[in-house]
C-alpha positions in Angstrom: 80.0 114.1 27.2 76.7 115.1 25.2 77.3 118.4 23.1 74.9 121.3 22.9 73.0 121.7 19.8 73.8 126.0 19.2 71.5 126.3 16.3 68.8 124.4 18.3 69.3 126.7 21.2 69.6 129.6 19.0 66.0 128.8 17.6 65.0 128.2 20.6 66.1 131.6 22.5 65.7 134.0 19.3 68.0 136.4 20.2 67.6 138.5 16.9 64.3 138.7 16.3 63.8 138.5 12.4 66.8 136.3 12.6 67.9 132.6 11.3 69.7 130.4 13.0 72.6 128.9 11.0 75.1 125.9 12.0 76.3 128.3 15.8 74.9 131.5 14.9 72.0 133.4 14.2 72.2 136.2 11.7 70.1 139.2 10.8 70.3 142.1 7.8 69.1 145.5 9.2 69.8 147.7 5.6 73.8 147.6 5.2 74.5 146.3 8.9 74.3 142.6 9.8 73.9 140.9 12.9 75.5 138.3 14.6 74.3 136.5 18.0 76.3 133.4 19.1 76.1 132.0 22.6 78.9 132.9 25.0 81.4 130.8 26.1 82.1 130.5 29.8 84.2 127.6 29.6 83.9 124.2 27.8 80.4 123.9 26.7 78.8 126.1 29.3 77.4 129.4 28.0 76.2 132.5 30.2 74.7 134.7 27.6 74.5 136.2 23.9 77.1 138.0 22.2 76.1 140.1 19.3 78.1 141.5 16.9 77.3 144.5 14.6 79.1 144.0 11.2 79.1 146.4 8.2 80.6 145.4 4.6 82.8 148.3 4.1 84.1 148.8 8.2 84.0 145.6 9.1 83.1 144.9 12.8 81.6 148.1 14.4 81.0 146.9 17.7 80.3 143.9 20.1 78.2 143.6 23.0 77.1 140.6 25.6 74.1 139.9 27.4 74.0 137.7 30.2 71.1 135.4 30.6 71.4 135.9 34.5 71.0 139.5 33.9 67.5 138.9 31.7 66.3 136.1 33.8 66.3 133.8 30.2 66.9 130.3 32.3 64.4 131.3 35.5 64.7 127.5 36.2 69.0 127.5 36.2 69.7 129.5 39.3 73.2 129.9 38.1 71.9 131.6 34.5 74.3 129.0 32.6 73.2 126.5 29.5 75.1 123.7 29.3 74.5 120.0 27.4 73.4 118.6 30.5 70.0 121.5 30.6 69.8 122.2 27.1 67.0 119.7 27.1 65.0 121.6 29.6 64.5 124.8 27.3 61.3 123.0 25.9 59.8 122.6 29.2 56.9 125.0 30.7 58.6 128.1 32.0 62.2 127.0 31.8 63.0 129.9 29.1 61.8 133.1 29.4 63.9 134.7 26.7 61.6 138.1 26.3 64.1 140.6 28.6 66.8 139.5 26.8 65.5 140.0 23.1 64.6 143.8 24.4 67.2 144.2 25.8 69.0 143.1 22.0 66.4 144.9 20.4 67.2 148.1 22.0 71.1 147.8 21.3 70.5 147.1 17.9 68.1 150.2 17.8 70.9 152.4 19.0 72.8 151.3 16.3 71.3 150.8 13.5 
């Protein structure tokens, strides 16, 4: 079974914008609070979404959230909204990621927060 690439697909998507992608996460600084955006796991090597966790040095995790990419219309060429090894691929092609919804719709969670 081929295996998805999350750092490649994290690049690729840019949940957190100002964000680097690192191993199967992307992670931001905002001031004290840093960001964490990993795909989502819907079951073995399928992923529906974005989770993003809000961390702080001294509290530790603050809060989590998830964003669906059905919800945001991020893969308008996967009718079912999930990213697997077998369409990873495709994220390069013309149209097959339109990830701008969900990156405002991360940016304005973040902006509540932070």
């Amino acid at each position: 079974m081929p295996r998805l690439n999350h750092g490649d697909a994290l690049t690729k998507i840019r949940p957190l914008v100002g964000g680097a992608a690192s191993g199967i996460k992307q992670v931001c600084r905002v001031g004290d609070i840093i960001l964490v955006a990993s795909l989502t796991t819907l079951s073995d090597e399928w992923y529906d979404g974005i989770t993003v966790r809000v961390l702080s040095h001294r509290a530790g995790e603050l809060d989590v959230n998830h964003f669906q990419f059905a919800e945001h219309g991020t893969l308008p060429h996967h009718a079912d909204g999930v990213l697997t090894p077998y369409n990873a691929h495709r994220l390069d092609e013309p149209g097959a990621l339109e990830p701008q919804a969900l990156r405002d719709a991360i940016g304005r969670y973040v902006a509540s927060i932070c």
